[in-house]
Every structure is written in structure tokens, then in C-alpha cells.
N, C-alpha and C positions, 0 to 999 in steps of 0.2 A: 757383215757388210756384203753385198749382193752388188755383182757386175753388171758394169755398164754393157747394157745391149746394142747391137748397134741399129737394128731394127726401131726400137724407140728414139734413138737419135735423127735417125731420116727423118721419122713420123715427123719429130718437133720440128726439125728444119720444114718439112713440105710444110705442116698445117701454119705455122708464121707464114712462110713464101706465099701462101695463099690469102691470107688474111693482111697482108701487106701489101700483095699485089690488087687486091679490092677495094682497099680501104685508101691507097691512093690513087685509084680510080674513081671511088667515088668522092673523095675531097677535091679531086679536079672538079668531077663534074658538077659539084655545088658552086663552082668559081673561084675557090680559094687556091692560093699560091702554097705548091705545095713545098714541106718544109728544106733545108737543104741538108745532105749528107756530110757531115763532119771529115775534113781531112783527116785528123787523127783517128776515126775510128780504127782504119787497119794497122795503124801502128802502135795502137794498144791492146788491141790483138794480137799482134805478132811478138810485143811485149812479154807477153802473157805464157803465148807459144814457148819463149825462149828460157821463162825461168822455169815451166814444166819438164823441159827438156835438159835445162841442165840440174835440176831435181833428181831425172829419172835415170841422168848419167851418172850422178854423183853416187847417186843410191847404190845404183847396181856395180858399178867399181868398185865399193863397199861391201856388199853382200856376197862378190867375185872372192874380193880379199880373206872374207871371215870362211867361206865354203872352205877354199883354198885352205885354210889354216895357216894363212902367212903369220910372221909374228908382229910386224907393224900393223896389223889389222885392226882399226877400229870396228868397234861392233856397233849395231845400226840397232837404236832404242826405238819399239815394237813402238811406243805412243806416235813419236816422231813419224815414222812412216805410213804408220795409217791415218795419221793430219795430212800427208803429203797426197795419199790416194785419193782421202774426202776434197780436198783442192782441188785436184785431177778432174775426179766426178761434177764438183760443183760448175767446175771449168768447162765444163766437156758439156752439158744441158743448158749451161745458157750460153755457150758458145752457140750452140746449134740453133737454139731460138734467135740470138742477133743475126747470126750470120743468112737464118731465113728473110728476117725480117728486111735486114740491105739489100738479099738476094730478088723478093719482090719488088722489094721497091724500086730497084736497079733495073731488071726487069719490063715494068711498068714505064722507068726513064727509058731506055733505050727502041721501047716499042714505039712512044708517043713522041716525047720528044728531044730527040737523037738530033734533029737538026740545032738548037739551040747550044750556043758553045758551052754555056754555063752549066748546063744539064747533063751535057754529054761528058763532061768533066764527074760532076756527081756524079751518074753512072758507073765512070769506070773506078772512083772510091767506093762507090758499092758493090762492085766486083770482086777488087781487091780484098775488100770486106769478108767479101764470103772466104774469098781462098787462104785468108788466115785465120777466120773462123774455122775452117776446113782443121788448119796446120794445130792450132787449138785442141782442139778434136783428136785428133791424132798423134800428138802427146799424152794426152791426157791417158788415151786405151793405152800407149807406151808405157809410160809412167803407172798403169795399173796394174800391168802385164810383169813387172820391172819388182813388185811389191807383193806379189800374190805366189804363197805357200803352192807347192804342188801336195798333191793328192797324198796322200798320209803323212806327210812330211810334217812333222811338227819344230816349235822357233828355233828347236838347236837342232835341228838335220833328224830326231828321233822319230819313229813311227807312232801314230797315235791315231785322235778319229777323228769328225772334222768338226768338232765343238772348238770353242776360242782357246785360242793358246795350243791347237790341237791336241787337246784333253778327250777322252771318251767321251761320245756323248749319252 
């Protein structure tokens, strides 16, 4: 399983931001009304956010406990947390893409039309939009960071190589 970059993450935020910022440019300019920003977007985003983040807390309280060799320690099942990373991941590239997408559009609203109360309302759910796309985002690299074997480190603390399970490879 190969890490989120965050280089490619920008990328998808800008080329949405850009392709959202023209695409309702140019559905103004054909005349149509362009569509409205969902209240709820940023708070199912920030939804999102919060069950990433207490994933990545629970996680790592758990893998603190098993390092430690405490004896209440529950051990933390290798499938479970790499369903939790692939979530993160999946979380994290289309956070980036929505959050571009509100970010142009938002963008686009505040440039045009900012005097409109209705719009300027949209606007700032688009805003919010992005900032918990952002918080998304930022979980997510958490919660991957929270999950990921260090360098020869294999599932039970043993040195090994860096094939799965940290088996030679």
C-alpha cells in the first residue's frame, strides 16, 4: 500500500479549483442560474473529519498500549487497520477533489457575485467547505501516519524486510 503524497493531493485540489472555477464561469455565462451550495456539505465533511480522527486516536492508544506491553492491552488486527488506512486514503483524494471543487466555486461566487446576500451566504458554505475538506485531509495523512510500520520493524516489533507482514522480500 503506497503513501499518500501530498503533492498529488494539492494537484487534485488546484486542477478541480480550476475546473470548477470555469465551469461556473462558463454556465453563468450561457445564462443559467448557477446551482446552490448545500448547507450540509461542510458538515459532512467535518463528519468525516471526526470519525478519521477518532480512528487514528483509538488506533494509536492501542498500538501505544501493545509497544508498552501493558497487560490490558488489546492487540490491534493487521486487516482492521489497513481498512482504516484505505478509508483515510480514500477520504483524503476525494476530500481534495470536493473540497477544490466548493473552493472554485466559492471563488467564482465571491469574485462575481459577492453582492447578492444569497450567494454570499453560498460562498462562505464554500469556504467552510474547503476548510473541512482541508481538516479531512489532515486526518487522514494522521491516521496513515498513526498505522504505518517503521522501517524494519515488522507486526510484532521483529526486524525484517519490507515485503507485507514484514517478511523478506
Amino acid at each position: 500500500m503506497n503513501q499518500l503524497r501530498i503533492g498529488t493531493l494539492v494537484g487534485l485540489f488546484a486542477v478541480s479549483a480550476a475546473l470548477a472555477w470555469a465551469g461556473a464561469g462558463l454556465w453563468d455565462s450561457l445564462g443559467n442560474t448557477l446551482p446552490a451550495v448545500p448547507l450540509l456539505a461542510p458538515v459532512i465533511l467535518g463528519l468525516i473529519a471526526a470519525v478519521l480522527l477518532a480512528t487514528a486516536l483509538s488506533l494509536r492508544s492501542r498500538l501505544r498500549a501493545q509497544r508498552e506491553r501493558r497487560p490490558d492491552a488489546r492487540p490491534v488486527d493487521r486487516l482492521m487497520a489497513a481498512r482504516a488506512v484505505v478509508f483515510g486514503q480514500a477520504s483524503a483524494l476525494v476530500s481534495a477533489v470536493v473540497a477544490g471543487l466548493y473552493g472554485g466555486f466559492g471563488v467564482y461566487l465571491a469574485m462575481n457575485m459577492l453582492e447578492i446576500s444569497n450567494r454570499r451566504d453560498q460562498a462562505i458554505y464554500a469556504g467552510l467547505s474547503v476548510v473541512t475538506g482541508v481538516a479531512v485531509v489532515a486526518t487522514a495523512l494522521f491516521l496513515e501516519r498513526v498505522c504505518r510500520l517503521s522501517d524494519g520493524e515488522g507486526p510484532n516489533g521483529e526486524g525484517g524486510g519490507n515485503g507485507p507482514m514484514g517478511e523478506p522480500v
